[in-house]
LOMINU-433661 format. One record per residue (C-alpha): residue number from 1; residue in three letters; z negated, x negated, y negated. Coordinates in Angstrom, 3 decimals, padded with zeros to 6 digits. Each point is the difference from the previous one (the first is absolute). Layout:
<nodes>
(NUM, "Ala", (Z, X, Y));
...
</nodes>
This chain:
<nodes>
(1, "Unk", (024.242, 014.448, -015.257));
(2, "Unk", (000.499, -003.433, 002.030));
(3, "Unk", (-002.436, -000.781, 002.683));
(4, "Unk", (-000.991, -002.979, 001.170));
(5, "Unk", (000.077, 000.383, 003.733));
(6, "Unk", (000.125, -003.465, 000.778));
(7, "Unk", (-003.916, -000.830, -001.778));
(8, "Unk", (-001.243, 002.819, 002.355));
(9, "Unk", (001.131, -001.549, 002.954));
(10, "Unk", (-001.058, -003.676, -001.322));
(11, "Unk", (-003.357, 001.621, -000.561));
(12, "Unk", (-000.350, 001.057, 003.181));
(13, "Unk", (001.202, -002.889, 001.574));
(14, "Unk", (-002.902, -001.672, -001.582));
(15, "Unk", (-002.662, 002.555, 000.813));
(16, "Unk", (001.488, -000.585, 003.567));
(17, "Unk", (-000.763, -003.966, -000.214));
(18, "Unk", (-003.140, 000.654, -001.718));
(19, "Unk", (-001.001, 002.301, 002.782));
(20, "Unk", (000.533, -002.493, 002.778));
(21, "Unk", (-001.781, -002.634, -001.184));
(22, "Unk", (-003.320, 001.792, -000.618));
(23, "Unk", (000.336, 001.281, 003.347));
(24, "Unk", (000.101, -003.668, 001.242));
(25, "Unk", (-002.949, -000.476, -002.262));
(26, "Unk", (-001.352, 002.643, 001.456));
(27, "Unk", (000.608, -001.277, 003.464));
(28, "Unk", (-001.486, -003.394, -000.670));
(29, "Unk", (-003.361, 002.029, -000.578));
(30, "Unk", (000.343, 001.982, 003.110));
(31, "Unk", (000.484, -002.715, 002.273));
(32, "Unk", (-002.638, -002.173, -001.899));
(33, "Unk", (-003.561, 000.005, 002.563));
(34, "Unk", (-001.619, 000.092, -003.445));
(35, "Unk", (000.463, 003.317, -000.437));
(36, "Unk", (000.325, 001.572, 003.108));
(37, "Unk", (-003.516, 001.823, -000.348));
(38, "Unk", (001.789, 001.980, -003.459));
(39, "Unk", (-000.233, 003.749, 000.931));
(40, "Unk", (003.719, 001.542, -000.814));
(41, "Unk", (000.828, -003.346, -000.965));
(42, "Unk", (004.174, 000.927, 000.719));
(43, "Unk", (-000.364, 003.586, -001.817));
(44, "Unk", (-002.053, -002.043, -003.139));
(45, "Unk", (002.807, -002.342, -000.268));
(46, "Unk", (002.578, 002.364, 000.199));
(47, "Unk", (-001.645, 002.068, -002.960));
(48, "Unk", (-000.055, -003.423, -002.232));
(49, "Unk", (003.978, -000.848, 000.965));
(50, "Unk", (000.897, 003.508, -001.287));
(51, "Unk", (-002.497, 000.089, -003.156));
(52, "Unk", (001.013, -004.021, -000.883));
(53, "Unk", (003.630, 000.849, 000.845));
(54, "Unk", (000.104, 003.108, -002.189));
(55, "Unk", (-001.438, -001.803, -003.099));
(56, "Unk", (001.818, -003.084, 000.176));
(57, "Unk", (003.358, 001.108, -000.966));
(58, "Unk", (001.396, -003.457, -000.346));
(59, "Unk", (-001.423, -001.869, 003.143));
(60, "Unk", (-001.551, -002.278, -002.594));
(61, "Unk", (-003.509, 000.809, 000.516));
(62, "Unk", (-000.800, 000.887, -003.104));
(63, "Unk", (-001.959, 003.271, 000.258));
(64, "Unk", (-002.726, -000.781, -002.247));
(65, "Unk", (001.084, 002.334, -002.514));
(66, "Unk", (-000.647, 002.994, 002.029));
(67, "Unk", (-003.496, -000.603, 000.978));
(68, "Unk", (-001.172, -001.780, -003.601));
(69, "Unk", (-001.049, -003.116, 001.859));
(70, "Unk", (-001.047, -002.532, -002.793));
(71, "Unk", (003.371, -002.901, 001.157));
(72, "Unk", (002.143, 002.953, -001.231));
(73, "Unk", (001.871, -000.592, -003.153));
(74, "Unk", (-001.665, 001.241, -003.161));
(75, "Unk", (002.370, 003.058, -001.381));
(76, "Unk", (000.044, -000.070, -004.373));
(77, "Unk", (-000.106, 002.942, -001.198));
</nodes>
């Protein structure tokens, strides 16, 4: 049975780029004054970059569908 060897390492190339720019998000927050009272404010951030990153599988943001926000598209059955 063929593999596909080359969509694993395209997928992870994207997790990869997904991954760096939440942490620059995620930067932008730390170094913001705004928020600089935020207990755990790094280790809270780093929690959401792993749980968005881990639901959004295409780095298109759509992670609706996992969480049955009310924007997610309606499934027929």
């Amino acid at each position: 049975m063929p593999s596909d060897a080359q969509g694993g390492k395209a997928f992870g190339l994207l997790k990869d780029q997904q991954r760096q720019k939440l942490e620059e998000i995620n930067q932008e927050y730390l170094e913001d004054q705004k928020y600089s009272d935020e207990e755990d404010l790094a280790l809270k951030l780093e929690g959401f970059k792993n749980k968005y990153a881990e639901f959004d599988l295409n780095d298109q943001g759509e992670i609706g569908e996992y969480f049955y926000l009310p924007n997610a598209a309606a499934v027929e059955h």
